[in-house]
N, CA, C and O of each residue as an XYZ file, in Angstrom:
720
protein
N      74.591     99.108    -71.537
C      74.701     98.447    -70.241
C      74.309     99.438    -69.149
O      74.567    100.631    -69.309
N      73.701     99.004    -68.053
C      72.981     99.749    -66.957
C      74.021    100.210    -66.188
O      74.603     99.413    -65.453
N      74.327    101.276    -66.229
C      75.998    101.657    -64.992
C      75.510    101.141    -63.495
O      76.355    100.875    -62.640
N      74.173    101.023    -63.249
C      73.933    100.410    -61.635
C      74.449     99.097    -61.541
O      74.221     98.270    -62.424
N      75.201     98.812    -60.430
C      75.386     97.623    -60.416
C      74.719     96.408    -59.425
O      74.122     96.981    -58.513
N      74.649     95.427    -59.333
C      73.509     94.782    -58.756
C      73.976     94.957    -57.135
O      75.166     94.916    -56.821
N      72.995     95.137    -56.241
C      73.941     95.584    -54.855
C      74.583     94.235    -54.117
O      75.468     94.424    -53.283
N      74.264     93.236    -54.334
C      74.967     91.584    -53.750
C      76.551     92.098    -54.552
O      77.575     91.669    -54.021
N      76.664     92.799    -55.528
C      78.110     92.544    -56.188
C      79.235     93.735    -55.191
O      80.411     93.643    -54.840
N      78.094     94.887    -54.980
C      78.632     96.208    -54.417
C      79.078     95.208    -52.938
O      80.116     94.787    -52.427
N      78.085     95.171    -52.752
C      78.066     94.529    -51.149
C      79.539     94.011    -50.919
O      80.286     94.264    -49.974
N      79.824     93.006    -52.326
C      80.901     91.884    -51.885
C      82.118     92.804    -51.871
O      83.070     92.704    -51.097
N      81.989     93.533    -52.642
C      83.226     94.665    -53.456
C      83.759     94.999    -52.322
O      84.896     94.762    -51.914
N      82.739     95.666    -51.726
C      83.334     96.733    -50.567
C      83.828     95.942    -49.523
O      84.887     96.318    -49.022
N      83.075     94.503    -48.898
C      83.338     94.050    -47.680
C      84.793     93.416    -48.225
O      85.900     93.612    -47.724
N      84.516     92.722    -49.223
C      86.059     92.391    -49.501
C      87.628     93.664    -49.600
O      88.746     93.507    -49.110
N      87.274     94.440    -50.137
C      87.700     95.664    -49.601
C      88.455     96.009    -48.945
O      89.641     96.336    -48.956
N      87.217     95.866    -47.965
C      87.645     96.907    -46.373
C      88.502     95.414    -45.800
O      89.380     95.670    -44.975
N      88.400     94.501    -46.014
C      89.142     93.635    -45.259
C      90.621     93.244    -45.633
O      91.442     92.970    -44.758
N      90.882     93.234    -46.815
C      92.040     93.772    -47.269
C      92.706     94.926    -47.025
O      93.914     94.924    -46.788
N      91.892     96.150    -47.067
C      92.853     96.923    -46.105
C      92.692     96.863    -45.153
O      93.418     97.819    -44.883
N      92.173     96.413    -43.783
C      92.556     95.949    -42.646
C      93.251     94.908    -42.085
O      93.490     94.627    -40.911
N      93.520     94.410    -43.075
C      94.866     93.236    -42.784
C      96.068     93.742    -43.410
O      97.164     93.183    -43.408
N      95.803     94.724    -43.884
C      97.315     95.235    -44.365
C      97.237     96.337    -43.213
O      98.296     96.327    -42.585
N      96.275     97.348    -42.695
C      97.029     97.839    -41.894
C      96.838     97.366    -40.412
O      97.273     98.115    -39.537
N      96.116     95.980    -39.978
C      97.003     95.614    -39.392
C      98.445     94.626    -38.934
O      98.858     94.250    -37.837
N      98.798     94.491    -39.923
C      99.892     93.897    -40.422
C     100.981     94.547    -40.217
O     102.020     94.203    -39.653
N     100.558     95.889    -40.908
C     102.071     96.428    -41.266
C     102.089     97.618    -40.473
O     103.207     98.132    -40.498
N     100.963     98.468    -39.530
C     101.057     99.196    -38.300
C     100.374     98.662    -36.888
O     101.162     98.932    -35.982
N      99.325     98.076    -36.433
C      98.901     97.653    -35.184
C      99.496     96.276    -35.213
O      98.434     95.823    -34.785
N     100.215     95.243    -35.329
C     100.322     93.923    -35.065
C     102.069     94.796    -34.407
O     102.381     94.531    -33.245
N     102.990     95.716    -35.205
C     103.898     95.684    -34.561
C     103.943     96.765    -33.372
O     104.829     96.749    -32.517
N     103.013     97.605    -33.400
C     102.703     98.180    -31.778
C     102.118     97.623    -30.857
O     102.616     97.667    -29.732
N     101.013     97.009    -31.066
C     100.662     95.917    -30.258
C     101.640     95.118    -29.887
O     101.821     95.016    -28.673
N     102.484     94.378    -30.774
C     103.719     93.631    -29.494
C     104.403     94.297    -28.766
O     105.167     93.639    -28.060
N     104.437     95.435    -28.646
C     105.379     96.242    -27.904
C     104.844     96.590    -26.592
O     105.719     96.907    -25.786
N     103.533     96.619    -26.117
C     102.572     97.269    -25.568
C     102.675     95.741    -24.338
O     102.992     94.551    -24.369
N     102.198     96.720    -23.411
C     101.378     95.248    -21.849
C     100.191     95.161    -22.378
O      99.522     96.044    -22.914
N      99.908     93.830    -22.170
C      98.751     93.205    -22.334
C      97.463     94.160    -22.245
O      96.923     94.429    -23.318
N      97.121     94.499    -21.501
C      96.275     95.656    -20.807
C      96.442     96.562    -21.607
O      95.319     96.976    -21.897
N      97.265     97.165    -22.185
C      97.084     98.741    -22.976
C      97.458     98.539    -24.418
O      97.944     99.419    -25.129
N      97.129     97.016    -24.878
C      97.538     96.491    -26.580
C      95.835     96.193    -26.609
O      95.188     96.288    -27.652
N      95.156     95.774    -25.135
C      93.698     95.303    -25.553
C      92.422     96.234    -25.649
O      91.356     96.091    -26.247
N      93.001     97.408    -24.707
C      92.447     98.512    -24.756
C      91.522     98.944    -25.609
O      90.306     98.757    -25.604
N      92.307     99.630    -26.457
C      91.945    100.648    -27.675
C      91.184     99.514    -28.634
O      90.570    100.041    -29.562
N      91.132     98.550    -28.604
C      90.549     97.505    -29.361
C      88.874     97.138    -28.987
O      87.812     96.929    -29.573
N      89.313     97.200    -27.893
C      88.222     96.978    -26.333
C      87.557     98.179    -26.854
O      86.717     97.913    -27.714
N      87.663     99.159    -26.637
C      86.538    100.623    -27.025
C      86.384    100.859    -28.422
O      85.523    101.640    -28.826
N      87.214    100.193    -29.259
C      86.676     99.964    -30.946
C      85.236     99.650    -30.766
O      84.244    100.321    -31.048
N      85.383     98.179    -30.096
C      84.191     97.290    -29.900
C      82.784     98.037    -29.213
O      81.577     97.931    -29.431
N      83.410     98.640    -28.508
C      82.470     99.321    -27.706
C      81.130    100.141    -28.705
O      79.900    100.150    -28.672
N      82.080    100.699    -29.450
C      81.230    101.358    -30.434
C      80.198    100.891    -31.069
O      79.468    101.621    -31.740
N      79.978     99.362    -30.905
C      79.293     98.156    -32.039
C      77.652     98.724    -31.504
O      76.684     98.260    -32.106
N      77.478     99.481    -30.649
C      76.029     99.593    -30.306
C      75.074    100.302    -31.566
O      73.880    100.042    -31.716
N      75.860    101.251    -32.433
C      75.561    101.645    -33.763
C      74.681    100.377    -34.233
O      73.868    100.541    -35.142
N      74.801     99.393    -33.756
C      74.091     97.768    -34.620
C      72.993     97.852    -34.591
O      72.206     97.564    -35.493
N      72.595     98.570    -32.763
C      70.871     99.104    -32.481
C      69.912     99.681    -34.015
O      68.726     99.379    -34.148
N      70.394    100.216    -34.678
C      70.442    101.235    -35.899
C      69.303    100.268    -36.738
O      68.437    100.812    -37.423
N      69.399     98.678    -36.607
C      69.067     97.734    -37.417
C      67.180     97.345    -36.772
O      66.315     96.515    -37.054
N      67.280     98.206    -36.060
C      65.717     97.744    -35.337
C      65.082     98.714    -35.375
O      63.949     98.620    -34.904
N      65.557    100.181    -35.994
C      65.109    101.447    -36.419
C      64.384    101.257    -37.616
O      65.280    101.064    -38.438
N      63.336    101.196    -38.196
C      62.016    101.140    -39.473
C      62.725    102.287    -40.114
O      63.089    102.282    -41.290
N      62.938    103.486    -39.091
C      63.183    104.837    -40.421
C      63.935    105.291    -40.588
O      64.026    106.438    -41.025
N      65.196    104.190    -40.158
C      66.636    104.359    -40.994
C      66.878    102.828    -41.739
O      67.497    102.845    -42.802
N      66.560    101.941    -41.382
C      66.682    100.594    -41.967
C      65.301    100.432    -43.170
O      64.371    101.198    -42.917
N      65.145     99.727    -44.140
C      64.061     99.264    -44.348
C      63.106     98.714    -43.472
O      63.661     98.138    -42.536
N      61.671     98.670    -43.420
C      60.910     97.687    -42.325
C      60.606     96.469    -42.674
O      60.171     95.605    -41.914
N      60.919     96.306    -44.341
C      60.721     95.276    -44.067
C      61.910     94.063    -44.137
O      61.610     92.911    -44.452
N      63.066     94.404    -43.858
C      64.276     93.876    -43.277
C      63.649     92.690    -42.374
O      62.869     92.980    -41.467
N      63.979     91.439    -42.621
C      63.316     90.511    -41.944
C      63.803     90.565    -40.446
O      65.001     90.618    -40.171
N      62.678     90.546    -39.369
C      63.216     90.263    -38.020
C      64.526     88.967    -37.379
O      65.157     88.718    -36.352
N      64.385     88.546    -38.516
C      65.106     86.598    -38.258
C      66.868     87.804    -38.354
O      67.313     87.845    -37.206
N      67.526     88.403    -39.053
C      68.232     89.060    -39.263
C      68.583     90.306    -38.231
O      69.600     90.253    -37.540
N      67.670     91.437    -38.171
C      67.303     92.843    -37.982
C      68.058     92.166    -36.178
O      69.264     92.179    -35.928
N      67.089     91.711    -35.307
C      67.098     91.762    -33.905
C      68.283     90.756    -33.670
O      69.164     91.469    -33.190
N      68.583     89.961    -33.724
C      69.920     88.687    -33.485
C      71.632     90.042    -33.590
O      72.591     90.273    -32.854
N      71.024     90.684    -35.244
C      72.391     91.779    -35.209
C      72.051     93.053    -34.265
O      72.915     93.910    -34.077
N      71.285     93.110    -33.916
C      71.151     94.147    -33.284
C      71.753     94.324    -31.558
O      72.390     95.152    -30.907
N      71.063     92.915    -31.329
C      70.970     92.597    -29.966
C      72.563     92.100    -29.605
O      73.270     92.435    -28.655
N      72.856     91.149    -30.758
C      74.228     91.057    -30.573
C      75.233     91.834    -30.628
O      76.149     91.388    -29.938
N      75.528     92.965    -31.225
C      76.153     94.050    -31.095
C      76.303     94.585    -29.876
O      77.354     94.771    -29.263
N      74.542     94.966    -29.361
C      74.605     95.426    -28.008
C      75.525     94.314    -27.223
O      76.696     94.673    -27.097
N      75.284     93.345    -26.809
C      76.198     92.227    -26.103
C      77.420     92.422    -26.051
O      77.966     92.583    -24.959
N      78.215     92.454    -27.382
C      79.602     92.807    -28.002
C      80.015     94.112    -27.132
O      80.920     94.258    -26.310
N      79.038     94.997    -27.605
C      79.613     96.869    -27.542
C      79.287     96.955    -25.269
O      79.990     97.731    -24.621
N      78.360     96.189    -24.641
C      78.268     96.127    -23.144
C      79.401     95.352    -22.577
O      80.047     95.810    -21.635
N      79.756     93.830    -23.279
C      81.052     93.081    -22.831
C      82.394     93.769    -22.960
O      83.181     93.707    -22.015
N      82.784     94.586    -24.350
C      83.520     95.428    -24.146
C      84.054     96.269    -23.433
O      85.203     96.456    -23.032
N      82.789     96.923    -23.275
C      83.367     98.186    -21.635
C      83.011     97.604    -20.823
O      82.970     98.570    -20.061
N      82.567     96.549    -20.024
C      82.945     95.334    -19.083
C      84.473     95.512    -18.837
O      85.033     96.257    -18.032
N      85.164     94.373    -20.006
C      86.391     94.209    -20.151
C      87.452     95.445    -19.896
O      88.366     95.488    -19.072
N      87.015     96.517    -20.939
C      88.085     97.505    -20.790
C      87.898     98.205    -18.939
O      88.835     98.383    -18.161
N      86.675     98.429    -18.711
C      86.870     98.586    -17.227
C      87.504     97.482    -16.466
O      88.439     97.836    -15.747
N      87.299     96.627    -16.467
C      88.269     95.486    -15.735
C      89.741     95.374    -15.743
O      90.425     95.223    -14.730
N      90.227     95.467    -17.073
C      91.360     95.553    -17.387
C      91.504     96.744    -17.098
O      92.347     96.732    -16.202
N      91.146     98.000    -17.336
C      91.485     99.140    -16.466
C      91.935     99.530    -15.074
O      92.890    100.237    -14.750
N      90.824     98.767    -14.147
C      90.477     98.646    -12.875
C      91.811     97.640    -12.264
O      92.245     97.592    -11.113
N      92.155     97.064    -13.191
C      93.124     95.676    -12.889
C      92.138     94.089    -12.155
O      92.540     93.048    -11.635
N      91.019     94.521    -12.405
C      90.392     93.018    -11.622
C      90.698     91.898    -11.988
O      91.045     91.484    -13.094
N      90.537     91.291    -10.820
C      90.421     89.956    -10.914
C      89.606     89.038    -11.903
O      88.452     88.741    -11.595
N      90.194     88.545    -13.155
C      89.521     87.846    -13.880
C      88.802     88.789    -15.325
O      87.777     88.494    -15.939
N      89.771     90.021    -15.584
C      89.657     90.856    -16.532
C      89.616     90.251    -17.486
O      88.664     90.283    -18.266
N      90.961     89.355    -17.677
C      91.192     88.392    -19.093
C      90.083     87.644    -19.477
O      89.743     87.553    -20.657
N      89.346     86.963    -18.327
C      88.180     85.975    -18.380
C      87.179     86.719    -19.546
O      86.765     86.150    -20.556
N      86.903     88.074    -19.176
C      85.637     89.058    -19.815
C      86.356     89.138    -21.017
O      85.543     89.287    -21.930
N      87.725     89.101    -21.515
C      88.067     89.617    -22.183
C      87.691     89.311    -23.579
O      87.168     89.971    -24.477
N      88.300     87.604    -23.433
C      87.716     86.121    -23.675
C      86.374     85.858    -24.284
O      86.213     85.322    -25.380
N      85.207     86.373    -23.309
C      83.586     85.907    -23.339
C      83.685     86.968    -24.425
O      83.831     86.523    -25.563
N      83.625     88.443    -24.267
C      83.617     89.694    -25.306
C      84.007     88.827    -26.893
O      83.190     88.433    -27.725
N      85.370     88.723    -26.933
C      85.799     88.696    -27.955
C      84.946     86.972    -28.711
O      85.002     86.744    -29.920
N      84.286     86.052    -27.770
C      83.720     85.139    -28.081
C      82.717     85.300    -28.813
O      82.460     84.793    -29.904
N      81.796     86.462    -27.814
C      80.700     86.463    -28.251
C      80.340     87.380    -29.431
O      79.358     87.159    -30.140
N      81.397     88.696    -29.661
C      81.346     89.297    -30.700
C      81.543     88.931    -31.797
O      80.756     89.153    -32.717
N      82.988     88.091    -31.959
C      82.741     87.286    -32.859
C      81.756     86.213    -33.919
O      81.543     86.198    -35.131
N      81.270     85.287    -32.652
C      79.819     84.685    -33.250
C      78.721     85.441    -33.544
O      77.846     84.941    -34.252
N      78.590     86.723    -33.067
C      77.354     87.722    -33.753
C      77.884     88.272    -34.605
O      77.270     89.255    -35.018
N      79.396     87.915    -35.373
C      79.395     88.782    -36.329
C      78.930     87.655    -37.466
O      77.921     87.819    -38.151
N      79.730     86.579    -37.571
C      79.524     85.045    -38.112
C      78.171     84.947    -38.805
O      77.718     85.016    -39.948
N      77.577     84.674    -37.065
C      76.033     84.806    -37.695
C      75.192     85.626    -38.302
O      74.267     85.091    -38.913
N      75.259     86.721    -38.301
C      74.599     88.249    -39.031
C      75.262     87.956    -40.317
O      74.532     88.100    -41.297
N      76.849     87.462    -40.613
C      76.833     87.249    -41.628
C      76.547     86.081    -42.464
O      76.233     86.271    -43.639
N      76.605     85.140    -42.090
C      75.883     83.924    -42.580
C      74.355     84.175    -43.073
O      73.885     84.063    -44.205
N      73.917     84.439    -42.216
C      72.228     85.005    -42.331
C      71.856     85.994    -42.737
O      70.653     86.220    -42.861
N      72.799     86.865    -43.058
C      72.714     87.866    -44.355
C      73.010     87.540    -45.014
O      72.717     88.305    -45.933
N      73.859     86.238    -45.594
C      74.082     86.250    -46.515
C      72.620     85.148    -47.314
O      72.046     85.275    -48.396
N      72.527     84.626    -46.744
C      71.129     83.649    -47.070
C      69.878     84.279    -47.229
O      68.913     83.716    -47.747
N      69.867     85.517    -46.766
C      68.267     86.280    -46.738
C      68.498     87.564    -48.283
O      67.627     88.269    -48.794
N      69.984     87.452    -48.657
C      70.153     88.171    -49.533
C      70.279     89.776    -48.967
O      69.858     90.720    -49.637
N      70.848     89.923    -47.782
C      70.871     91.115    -47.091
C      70.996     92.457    -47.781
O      70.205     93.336    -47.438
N      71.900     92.717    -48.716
C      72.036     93.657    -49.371
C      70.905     94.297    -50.232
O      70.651     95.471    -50.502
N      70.280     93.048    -50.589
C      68.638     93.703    -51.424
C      67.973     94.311    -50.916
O      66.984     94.690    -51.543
N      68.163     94.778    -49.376
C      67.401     95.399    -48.894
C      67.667     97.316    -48.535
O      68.724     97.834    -48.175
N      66.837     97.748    -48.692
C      67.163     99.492    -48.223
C      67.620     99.780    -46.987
O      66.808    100.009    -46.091
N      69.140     99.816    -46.725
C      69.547     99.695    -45.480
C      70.133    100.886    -45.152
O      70.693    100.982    -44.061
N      70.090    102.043    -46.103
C      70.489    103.445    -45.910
C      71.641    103.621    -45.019
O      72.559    102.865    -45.337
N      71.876    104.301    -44.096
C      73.637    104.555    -43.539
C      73.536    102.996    -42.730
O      74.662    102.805    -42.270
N      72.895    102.158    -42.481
C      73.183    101.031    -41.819
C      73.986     99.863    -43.010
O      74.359     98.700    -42.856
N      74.025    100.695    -44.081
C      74.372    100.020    -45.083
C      76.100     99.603    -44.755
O      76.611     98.552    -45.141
N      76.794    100.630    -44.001
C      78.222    100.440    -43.754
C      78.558    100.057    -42.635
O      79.697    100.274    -42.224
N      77.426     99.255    -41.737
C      77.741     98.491    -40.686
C      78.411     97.539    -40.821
O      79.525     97.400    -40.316
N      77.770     96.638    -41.607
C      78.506     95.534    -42.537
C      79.607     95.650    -43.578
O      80.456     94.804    -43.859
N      79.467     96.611    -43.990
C      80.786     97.005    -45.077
C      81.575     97.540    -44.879
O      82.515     97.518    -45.674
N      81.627     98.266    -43.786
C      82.745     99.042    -43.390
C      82.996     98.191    -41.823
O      83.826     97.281    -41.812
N      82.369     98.481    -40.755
C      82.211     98.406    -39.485
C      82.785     96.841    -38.971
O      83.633     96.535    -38.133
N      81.999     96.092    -39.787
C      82.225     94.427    -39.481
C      83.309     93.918    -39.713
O      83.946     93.253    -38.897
N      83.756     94.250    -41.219
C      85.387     93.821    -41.482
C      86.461     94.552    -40.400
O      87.538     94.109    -40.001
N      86.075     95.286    -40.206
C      87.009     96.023    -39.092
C      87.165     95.525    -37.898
O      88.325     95.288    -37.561
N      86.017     95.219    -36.896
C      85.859     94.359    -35.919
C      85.963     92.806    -36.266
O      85.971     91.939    -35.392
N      86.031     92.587    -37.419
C      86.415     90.585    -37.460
C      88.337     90.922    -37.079
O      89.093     90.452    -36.229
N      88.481     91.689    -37.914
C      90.202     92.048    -37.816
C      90.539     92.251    -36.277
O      91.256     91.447    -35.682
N      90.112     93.114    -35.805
C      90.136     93.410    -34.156
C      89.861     92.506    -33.452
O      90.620     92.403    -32.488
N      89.033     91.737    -33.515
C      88.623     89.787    -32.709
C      89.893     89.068    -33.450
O      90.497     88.188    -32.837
N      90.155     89.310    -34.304
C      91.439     88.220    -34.708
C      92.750     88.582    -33.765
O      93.532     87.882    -33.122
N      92.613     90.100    -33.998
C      94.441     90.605    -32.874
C      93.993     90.342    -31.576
O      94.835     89.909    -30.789
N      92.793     90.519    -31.164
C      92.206     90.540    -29.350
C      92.496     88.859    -29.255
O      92.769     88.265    -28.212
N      92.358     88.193    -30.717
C      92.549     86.762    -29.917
C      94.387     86.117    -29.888
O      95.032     85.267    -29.275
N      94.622     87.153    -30.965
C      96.161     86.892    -31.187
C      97.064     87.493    -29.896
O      98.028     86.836    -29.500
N      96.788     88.482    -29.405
C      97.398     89.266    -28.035
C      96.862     87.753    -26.676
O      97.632     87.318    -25.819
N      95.731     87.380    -26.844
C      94.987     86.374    -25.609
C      95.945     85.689    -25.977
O      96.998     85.854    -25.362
N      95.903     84.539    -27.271
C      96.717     83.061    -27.156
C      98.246     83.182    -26.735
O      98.823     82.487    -25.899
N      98.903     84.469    -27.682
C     100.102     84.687    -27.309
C     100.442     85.279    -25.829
O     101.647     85.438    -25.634
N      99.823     85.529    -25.065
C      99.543     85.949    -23.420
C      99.790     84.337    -22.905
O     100.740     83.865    -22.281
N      98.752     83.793    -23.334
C      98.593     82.231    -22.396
C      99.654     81.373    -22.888
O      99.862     80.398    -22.165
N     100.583     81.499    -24.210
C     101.709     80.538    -24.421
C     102.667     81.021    -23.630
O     103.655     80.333    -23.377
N     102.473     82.569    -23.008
C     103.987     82.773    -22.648
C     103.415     82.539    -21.243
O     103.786     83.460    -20.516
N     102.836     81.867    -20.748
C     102.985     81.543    -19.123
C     101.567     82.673    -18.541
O     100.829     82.255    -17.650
N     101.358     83.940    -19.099
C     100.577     84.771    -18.414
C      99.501     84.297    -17.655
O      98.814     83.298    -17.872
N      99.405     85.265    -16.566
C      98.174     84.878    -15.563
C      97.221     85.114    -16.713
O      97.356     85.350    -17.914
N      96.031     84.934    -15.740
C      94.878     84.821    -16.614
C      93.903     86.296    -15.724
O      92.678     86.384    -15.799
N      94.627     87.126    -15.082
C      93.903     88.198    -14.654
C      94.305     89.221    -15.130
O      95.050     89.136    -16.107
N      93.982     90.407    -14.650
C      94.223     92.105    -15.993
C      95.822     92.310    -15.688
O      96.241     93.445    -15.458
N      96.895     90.926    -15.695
C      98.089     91.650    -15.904
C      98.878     92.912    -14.774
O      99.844     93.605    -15.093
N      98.321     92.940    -13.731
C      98.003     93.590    -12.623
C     100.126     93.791    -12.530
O     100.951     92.885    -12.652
N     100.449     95.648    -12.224
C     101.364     96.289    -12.207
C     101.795     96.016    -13.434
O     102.973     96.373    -13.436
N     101.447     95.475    -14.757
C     101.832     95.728    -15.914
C     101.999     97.318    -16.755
O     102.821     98.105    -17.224
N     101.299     97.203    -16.644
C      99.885     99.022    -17.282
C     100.887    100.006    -15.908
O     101.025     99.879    -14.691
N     101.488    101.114    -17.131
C     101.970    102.415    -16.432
C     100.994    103.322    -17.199
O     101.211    104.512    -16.969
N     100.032    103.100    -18.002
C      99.627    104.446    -18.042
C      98.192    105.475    -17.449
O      97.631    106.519    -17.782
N      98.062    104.398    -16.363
C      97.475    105.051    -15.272
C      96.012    105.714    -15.707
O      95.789    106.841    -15.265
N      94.988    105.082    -16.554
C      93.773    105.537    -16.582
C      93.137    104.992    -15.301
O      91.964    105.253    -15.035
């Protein structure tokens, strides 16, 4: 038997994986610090996770990606990331700043990151994404993505539970003592 294993199986291995342990740790360490936290400094550190998503650019690079990585795929994740990783520090400056209508950005961010993750994965999964030579962009998706679907799930779990308990819908303004 060939010890290589086919990479659609690696692919699944790992993303399934990493998402299992990110629901265990955030389960059993960020879901109970996050309730403890103001709105504003539970969305934070989540907020500049995201930020990071510009690494996605990586996917429109020929001589770190394969070239011939189909464009229908390559530019949608790419571009969407950027969107994600710019709405982010939007948000976290807003919510920083305390503006008016922080939560609003907070909202669109976590909307729109979400659906570019959806779709990159849907459409990787149909183009057979993994067959392709994706060299360190290989753990965008396997590592990077499960991590940020988990982080859009608490950014939306901190939002709904904000708006059941009555909260304004702006950055929470004199909430946040820790003064960035």
């Amino acid at each position: 038997m060939d010890p290589m294993l086919a990479p659609d199986l690696i692919f699944a291995t790992q993303v399934t994986f990493m998402n299992v342990v990110n629901i265990i740790a955030a389960r059993r360490y960020l879901v109970p610090w996050l309730a403890r936290q103001p709105l504003a400094d539970a969305l934070s550190p989540l907020l500049l996770l995201h930020a990071t998503r510009v690494i996605g650019l990586g996917f429109l690079t020929g001589n770190v990606t394969d070239p011939n990585l189909p464009r229908v795929i390559a530019v949608p994740a790419a571009y969407g990331d950027l969107a994600a990783a710019t709405l982010a520090l939007l948000a976290y400056a807003a919510l920083r700043y305390e503006l008016r209508g922080a939560l609003a950005i907070v909202w669109v961010m976590n909307i729109v990151g979400l659906a570019d993750l959806v779709h990159a994965a849907a459409r990787g999964i149909a183009l057979g994404f993994a067959s392709y030579h994706l060299g360190p962009m290989w753990f965008v998706p396997t590592f990077i993505g499960p991590t940020m679907i988990v982080t859009h799930v608490l950014m939306f779990w901190l939002l709904i539970g904000h708006a059941r308990r009555g909260g304004d819908h702006d950055a929470q303004r004199a909430t946040s003592a820790s003064g960035e």
